[in-house]
N, CA, C and O atoms as a GROMACS GRO file, in nm:
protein
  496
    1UNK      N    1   1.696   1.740   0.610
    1UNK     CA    2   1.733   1.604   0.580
    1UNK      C    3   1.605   1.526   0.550
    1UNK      O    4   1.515   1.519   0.633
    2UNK      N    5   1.595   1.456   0.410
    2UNK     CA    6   1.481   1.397   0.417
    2UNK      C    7   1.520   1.242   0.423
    2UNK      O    8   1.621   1.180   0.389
    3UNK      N    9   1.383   1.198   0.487
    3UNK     CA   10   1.374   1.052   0.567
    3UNK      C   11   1.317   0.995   0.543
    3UNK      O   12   1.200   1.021   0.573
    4UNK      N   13   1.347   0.862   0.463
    4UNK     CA   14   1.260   0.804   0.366
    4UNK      C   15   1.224   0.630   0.456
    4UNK      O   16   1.317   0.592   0.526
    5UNK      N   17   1.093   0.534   0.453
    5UNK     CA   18   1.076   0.419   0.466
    5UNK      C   19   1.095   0.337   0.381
    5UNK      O   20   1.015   0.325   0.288
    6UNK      N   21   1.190   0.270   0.391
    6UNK     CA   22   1.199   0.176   0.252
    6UNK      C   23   1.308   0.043   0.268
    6UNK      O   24   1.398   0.039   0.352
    7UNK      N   25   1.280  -0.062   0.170
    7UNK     CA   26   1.283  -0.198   0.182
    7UNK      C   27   1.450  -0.184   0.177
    7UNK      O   28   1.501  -0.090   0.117
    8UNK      N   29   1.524  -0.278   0.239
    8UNK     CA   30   1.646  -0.308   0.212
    8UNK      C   31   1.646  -0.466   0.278
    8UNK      O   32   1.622  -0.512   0.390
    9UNK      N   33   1.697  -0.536   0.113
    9UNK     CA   34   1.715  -0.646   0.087
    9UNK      C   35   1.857  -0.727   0.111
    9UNK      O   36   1.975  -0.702   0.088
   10UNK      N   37   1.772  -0.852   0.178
   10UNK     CA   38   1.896  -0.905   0.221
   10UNK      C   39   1.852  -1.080   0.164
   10UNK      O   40   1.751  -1.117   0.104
   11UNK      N   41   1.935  -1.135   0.196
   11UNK     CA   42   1.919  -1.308   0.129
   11UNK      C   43   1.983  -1.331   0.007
   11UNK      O   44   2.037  -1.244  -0.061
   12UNK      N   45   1.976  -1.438  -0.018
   12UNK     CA   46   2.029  -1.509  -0.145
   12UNK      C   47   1.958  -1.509  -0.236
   12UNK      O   48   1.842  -1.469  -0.236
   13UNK      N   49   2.021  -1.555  -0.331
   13UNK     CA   50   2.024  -1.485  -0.507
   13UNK      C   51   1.841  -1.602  -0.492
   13UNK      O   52   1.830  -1.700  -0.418
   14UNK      N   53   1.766  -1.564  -0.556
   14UNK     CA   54   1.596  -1.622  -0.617
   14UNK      C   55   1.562  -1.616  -0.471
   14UNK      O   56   1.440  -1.625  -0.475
   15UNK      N   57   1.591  -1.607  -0.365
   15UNK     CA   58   1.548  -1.652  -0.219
   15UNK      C   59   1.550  -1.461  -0.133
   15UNK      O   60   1.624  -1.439  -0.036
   16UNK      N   61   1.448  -1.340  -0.200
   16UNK     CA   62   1.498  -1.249  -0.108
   16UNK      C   63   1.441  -1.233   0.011
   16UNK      O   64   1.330  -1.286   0.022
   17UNK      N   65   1.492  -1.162   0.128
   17UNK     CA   66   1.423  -1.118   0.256
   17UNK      C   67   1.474  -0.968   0.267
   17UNK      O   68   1.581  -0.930   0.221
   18UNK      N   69   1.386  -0.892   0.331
   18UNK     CA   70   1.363  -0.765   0.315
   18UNK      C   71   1.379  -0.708   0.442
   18UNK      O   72   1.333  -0.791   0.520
   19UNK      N   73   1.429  -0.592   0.518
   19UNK     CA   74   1.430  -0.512   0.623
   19UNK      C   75   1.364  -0.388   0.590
   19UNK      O   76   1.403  -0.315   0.498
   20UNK      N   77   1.259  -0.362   0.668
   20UNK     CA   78   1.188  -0.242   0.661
   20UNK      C   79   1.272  -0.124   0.737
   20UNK      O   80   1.284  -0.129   0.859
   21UNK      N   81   1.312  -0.047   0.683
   21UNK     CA   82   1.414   0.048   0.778
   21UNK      C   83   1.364   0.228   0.691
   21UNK      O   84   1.300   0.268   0.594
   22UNK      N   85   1.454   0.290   0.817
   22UNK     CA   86   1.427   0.439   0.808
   22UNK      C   87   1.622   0.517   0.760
   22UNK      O   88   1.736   0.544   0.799
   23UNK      N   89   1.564   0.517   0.692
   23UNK     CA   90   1.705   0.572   0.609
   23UNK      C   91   1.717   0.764   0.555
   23UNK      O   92   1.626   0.838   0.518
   24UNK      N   93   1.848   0.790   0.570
   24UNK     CA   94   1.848   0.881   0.510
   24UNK      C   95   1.801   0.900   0.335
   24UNK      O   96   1.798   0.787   0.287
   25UNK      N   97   1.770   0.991   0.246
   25UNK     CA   98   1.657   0.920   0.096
   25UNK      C   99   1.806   0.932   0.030
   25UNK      O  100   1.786   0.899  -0.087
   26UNK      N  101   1.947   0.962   0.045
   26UNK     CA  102   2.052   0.970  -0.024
   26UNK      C  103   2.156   0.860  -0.017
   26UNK      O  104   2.261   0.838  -0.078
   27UNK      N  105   2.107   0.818   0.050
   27UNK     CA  106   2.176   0.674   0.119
   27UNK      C  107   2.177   0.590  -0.010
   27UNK      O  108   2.130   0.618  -0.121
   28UNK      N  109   2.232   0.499   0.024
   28UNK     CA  110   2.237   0.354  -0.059
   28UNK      C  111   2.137   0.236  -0.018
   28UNK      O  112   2.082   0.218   0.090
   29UNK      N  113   2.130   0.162  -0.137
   29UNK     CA  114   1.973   0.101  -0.057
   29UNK      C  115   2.046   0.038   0.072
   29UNK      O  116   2.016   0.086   0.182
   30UNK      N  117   2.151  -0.082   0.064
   30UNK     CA  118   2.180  -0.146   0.200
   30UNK      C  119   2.303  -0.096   0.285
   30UNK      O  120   2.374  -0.173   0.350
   31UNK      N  121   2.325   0.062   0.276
   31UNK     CA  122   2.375   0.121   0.395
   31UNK      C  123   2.310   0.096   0.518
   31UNK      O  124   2.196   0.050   0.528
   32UNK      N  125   2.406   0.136   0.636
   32UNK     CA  126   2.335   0.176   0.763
   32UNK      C  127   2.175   0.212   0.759
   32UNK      O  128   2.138   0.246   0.647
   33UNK      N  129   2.115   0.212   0.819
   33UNK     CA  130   1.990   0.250   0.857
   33UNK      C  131   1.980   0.344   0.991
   33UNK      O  132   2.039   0.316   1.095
   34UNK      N  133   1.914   0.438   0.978
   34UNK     CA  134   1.866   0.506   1.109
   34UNK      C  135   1.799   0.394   1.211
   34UNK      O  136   1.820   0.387   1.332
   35UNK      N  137   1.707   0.302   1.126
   35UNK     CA  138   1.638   0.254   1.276
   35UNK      C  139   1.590   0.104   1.137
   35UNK      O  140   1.574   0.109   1.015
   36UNK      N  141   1.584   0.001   1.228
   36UNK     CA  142   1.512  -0.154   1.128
   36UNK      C  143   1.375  -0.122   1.216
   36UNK      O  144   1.370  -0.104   1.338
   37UNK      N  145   1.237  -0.118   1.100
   37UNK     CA  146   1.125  -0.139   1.224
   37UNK      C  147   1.051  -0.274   1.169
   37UNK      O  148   0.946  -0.318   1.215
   38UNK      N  149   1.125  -0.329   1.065
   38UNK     CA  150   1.032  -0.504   1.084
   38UNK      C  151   1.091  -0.537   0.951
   38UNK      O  152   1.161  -0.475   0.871
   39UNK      N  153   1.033  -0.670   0.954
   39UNK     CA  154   1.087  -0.752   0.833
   39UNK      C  155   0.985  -0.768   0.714
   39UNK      O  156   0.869  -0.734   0.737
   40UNK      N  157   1.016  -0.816   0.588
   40UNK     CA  158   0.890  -0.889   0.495
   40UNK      C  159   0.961  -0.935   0.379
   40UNK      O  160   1.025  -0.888   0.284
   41UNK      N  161   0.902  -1.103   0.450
   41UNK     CA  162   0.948  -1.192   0.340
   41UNK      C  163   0.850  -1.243   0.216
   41UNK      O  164   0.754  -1.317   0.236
   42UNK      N  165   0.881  -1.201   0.103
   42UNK     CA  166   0.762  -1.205   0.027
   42UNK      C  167   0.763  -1.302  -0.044
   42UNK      O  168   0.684  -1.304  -0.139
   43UNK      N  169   0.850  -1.412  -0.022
   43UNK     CA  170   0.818  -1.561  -0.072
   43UNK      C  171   0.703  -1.606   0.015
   43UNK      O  172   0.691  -1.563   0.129
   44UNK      N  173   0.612  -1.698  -0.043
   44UNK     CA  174   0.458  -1.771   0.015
   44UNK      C  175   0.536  -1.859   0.092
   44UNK      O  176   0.643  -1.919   0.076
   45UNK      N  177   0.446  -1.848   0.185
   45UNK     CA  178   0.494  -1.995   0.305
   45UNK      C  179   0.362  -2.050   0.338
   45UNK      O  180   0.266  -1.975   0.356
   46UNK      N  181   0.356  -2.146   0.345
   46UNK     CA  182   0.254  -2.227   0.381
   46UNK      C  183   0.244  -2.244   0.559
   46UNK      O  184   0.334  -2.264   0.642
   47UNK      N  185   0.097  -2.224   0.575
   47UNK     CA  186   0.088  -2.233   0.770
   47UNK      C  187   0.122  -2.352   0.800
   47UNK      O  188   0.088  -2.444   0.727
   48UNK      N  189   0.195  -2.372   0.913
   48UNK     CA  190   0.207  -2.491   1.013
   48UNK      C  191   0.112  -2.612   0.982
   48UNK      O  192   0.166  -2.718   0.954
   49UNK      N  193  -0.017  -2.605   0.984
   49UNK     CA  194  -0.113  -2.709   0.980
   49UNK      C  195  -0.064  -2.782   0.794
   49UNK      O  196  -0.025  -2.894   0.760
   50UNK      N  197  -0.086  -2.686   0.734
   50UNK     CA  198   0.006  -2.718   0.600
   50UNK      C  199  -0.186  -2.748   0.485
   50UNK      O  200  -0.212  -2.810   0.382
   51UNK      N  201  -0.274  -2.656   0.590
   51UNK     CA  202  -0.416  -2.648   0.513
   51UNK      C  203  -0.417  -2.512   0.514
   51UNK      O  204  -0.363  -2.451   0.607
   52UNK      N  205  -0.484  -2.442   0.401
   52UNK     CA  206  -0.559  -2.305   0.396
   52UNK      C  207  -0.467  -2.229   0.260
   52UNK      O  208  -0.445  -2.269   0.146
   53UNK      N  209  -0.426  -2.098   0.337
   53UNK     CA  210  -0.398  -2.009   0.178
   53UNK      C  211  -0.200  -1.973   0.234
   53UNK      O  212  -0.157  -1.945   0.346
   54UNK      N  213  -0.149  -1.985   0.145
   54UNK     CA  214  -0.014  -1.943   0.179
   54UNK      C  215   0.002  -1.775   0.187
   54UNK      O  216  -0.070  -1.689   0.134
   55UNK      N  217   0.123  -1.760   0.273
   55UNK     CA  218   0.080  -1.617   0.326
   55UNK      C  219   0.214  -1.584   0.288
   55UNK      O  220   0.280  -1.673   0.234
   56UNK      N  221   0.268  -1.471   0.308
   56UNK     CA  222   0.360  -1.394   0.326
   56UNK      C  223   0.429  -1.316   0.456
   56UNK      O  224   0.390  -1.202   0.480
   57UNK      N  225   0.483  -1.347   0.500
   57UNK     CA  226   0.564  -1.280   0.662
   57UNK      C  227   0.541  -1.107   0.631
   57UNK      O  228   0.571  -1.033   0.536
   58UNK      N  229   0.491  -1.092   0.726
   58UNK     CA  230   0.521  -0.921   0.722
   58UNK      C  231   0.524  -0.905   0.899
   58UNK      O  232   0.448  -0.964   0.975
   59UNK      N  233   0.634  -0.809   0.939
   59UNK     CA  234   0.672  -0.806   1.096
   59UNK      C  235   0.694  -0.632   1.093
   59UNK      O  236   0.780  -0.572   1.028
   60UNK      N  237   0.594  -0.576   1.178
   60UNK     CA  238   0.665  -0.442   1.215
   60UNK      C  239   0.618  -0.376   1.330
   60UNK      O  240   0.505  -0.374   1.380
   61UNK      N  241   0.729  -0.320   1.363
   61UNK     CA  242   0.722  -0.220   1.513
   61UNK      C  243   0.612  -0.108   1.475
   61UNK      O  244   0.632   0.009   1.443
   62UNK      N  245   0.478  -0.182   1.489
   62UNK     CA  246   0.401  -0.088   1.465
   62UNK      C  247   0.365   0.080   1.532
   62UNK      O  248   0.284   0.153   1.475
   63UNK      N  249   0.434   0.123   1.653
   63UNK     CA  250   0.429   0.196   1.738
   63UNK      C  251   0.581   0.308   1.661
   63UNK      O  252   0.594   0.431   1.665
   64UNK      N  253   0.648   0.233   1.616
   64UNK     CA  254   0.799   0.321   1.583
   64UNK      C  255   0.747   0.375   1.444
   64UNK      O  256   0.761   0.496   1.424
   65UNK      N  257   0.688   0.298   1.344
   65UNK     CA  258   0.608   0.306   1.199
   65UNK      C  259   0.544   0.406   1.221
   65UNK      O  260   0.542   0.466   1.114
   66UNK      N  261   0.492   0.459   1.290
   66UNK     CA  262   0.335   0.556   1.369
   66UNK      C  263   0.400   0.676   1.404
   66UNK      O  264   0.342   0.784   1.395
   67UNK      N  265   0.536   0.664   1.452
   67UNK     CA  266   0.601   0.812   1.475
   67UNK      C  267   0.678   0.823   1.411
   67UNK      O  268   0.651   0.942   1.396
   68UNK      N  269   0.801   0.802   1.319
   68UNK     CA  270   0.852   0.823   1.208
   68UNK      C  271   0.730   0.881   1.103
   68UNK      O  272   0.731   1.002   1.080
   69UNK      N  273   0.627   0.799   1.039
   69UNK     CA  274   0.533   0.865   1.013
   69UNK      C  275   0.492   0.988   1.026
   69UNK      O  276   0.493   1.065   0.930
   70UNK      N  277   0.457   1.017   1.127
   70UNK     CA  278   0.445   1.129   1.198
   70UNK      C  279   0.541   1.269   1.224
   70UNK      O  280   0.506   1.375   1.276
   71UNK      N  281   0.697   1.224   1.163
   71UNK     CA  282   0.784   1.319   1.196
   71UNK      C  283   0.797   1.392   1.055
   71UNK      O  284   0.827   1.508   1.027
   72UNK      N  285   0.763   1.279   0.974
   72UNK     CA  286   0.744   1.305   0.804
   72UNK      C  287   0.815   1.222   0.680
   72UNK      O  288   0.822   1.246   0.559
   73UNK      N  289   0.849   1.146   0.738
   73UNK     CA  290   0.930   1.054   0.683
   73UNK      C  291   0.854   0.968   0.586
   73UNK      O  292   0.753   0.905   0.617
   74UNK      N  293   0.917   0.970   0.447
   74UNK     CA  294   0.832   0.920   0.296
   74UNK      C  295   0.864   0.808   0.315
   74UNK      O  296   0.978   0.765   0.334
   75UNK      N  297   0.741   0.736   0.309
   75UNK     CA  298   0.766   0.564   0.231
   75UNK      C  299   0.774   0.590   0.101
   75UNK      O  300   0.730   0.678   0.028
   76UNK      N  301   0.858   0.468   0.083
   76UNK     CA  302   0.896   0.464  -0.061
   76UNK      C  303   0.725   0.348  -0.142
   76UNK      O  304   0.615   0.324  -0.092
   77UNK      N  305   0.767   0.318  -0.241
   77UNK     CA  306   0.637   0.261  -0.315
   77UNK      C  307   0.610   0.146  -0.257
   77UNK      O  308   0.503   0.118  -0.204
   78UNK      N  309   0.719   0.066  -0.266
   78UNK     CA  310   0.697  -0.072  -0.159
   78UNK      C  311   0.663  -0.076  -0.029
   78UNK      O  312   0.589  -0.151   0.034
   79UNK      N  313   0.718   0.005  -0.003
   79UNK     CA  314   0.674   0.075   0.162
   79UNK      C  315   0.549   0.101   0.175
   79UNK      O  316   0.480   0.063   0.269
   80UNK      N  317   0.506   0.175   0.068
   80UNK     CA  318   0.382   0.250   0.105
   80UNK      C  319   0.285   0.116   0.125
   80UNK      O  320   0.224   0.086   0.227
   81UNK      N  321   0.287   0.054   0.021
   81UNK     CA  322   0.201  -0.070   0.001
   81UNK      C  323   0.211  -0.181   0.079
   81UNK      O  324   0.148  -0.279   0.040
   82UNK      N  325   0.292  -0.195   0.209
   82UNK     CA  326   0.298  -0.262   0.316
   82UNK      C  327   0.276  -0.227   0.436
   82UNK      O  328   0.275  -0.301   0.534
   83UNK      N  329   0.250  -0.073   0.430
   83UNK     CA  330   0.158  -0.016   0.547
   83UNK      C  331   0.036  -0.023   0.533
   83UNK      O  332  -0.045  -0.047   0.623
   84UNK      N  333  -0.004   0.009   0.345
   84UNK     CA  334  -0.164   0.016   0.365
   84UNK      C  335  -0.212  -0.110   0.384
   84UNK      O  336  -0.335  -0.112   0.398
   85UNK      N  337  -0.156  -0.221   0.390
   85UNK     CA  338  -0.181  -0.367   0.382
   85UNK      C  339  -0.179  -0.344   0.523
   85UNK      O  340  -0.291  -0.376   0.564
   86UNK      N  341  -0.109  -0.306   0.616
   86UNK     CA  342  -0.079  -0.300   0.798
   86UNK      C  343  -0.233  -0.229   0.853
   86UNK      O  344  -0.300  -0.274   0.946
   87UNK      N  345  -0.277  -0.078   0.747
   87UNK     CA  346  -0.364   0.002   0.782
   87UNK      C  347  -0.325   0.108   0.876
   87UNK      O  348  -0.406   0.166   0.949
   88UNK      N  349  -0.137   0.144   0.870
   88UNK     CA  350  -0.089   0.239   0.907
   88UNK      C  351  -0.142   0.390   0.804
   88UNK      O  352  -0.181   0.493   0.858
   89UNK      N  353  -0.134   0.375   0.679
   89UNK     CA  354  -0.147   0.476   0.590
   89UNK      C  355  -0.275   0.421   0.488
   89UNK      O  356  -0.318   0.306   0.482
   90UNK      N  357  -0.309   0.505   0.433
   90UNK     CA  358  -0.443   0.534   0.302
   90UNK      C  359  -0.328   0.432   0.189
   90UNK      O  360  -0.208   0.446   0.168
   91UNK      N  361  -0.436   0.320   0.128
   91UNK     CA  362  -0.345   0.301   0.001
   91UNK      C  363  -0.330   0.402  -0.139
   91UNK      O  364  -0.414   0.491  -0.153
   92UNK      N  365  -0.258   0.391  -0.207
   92UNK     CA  366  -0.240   0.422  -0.328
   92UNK      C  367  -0.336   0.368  -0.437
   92UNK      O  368  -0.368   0.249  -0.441
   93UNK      N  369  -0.390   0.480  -0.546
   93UNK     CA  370  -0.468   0.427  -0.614
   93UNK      C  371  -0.408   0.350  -0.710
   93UNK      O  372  -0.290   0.321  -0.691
   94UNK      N  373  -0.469   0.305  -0.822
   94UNK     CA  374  -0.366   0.257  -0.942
   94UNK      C  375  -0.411   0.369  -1.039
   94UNK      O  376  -0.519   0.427  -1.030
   95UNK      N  377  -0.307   0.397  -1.145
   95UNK     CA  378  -0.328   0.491  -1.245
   95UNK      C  379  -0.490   0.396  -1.310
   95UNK      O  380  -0.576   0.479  -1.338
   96UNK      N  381  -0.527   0.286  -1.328
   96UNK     CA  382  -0.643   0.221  -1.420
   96UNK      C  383  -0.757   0.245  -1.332
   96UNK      O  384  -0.867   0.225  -1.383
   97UNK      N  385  -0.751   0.294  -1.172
   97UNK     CA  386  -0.851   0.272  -1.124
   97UNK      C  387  -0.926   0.440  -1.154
   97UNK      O  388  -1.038   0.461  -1.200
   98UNK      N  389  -0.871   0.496  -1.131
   98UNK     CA  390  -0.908   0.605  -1.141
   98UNK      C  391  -1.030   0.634  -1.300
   98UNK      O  392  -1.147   0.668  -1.285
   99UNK      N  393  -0.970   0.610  -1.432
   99UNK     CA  394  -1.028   0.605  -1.529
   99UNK      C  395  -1.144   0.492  -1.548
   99UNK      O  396  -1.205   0.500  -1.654
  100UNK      N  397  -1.179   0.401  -1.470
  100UNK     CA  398  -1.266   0.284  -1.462
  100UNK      C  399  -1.378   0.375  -1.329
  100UNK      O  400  -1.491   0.328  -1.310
  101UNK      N  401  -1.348   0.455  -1.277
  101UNK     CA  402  -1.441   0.534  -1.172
  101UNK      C  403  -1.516   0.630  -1.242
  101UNK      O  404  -1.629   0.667  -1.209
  102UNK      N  405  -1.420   0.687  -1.384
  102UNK     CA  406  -1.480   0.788  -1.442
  102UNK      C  407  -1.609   0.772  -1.534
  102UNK      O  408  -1.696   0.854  -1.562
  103UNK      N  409  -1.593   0.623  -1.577
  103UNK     CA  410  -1.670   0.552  -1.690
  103UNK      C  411  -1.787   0.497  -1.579
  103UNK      O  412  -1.900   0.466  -1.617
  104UNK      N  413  -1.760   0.492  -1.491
  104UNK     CA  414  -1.868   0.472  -1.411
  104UNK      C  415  -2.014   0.549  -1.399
  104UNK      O  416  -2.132   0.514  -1.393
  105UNK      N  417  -1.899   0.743  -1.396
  105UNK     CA  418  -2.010   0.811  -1.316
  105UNK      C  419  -2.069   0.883  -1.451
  105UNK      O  420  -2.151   0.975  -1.442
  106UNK      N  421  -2.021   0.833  -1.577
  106UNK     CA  422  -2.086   0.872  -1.728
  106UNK      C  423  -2.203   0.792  -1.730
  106UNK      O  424  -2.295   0.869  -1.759
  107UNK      N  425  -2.241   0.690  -1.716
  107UNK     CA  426  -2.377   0.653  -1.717
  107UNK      C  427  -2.463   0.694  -1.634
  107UNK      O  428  -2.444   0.721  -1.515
  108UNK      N  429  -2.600   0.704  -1.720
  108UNK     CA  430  -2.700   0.781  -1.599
  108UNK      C  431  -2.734   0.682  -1.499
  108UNK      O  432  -2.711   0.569  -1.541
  109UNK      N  433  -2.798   0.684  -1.331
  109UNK     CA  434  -2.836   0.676  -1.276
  109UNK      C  435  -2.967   0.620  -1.267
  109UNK      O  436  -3.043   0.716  -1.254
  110UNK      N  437  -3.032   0.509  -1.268
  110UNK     CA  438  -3.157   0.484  -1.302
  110UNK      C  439  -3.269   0.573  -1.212
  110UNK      O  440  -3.374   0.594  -1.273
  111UNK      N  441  -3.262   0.618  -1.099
  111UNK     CA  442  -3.340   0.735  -1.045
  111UNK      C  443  -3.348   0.884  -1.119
  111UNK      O  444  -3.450   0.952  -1.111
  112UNK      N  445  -3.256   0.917  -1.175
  112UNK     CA  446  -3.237   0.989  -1.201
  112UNK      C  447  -3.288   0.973  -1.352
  112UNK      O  448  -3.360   1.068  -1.383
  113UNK      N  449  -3.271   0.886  -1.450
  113UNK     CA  450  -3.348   0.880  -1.569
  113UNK      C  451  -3.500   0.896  -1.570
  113UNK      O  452  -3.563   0.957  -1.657
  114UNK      N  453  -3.569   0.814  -1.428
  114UNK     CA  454  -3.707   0.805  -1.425
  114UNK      C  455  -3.766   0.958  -1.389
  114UNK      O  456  -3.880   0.989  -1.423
  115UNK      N  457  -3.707   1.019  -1.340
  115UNK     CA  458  -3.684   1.201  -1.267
  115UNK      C  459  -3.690   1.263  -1.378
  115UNK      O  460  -3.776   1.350  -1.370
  116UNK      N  461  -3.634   1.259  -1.490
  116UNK     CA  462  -3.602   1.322  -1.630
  116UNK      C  463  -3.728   1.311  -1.720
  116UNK      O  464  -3.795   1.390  -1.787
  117UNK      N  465  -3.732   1.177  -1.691
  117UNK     CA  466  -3.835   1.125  -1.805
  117UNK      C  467  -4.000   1.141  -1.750
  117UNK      O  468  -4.097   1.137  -1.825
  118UNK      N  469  -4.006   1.158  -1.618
  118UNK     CA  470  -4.090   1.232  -1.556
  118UNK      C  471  -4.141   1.378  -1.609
  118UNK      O  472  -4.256   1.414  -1.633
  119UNK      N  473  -3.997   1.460  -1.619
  119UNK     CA  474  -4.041   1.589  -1.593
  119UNK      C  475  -4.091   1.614  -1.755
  119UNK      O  476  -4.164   1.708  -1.786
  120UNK      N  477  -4.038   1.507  -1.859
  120UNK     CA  478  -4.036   1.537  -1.989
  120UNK      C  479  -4.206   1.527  -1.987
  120UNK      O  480  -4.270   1.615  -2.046
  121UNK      N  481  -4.278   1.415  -1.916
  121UNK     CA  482  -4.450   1.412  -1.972
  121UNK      C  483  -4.528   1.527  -1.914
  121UNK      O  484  -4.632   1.561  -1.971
  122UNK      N  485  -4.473   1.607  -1.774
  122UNK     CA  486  -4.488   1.684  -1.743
  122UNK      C  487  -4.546   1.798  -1.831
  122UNK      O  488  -4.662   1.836  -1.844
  123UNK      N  489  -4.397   1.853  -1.903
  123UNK     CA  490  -4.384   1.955  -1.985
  123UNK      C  491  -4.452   1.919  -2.122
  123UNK      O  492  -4.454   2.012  -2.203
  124UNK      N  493  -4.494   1.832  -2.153
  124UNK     CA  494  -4.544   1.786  -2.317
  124UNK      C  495  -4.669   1.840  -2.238
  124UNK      O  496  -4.779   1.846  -2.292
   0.00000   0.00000   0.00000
């Protein structure tokens, strides 16, 4: 049986709220759930004082997240990206980051040019 982490949405139509739950992966998104381990509301809310940066609600049974985890149970994509935000799991790269790392390690090294260009007066 595979056991998937993933969002099931609840709220009104432009207004959603989300249940983080452990579901069977054949299920329907807002069937039953094996287990709810937190919420995330991803509309901005502004803090109490009503100064600084607007945030987003994120709530989870971080201890239940940690063993489901552990039993093998897949987060789904949204999922995944609200643990690595927690620092339960490694994030996901982006397909652009990867090719922007590669263009990186194509240019030489300025130690390594002066090393080269060294060995070239060397050998003359």
């Amino acid at each position: 049986m595979v056991v998937r982490i993933r969002l099931a949405r609840f709220g009104k139509r432009n207004q959603p709220f989300y249940n983080i739950v452990v579901a069977n992966a054949r299920t329907a998104r807002n069937s039953k759930p094996l287990e709810v381990l937190g919420t995330y509301d991803p509309i901005p809310k502004q803090s109490a004082s009503g100064e600084g940066r607007k945030y987003k609600d994120i709530k989870v049974d971080i201890s239940r997240a940690k063993y489901w985890l552990g039993v093998g149970a897949q987060p789904s994509d949204p999922a995944w990206r609200l643990m690595a935000m927690l620092g339960l799991i490694e994030p996901k790269y982006r397909p652009g980051g990867m090719e922007q790392g590669r263009e990186l390690h194509k240019q030489p090294i300025q130690g390594q040019e002066s090393v080269q260009n060294g060995a070239d007066t060397v050998q003359a």
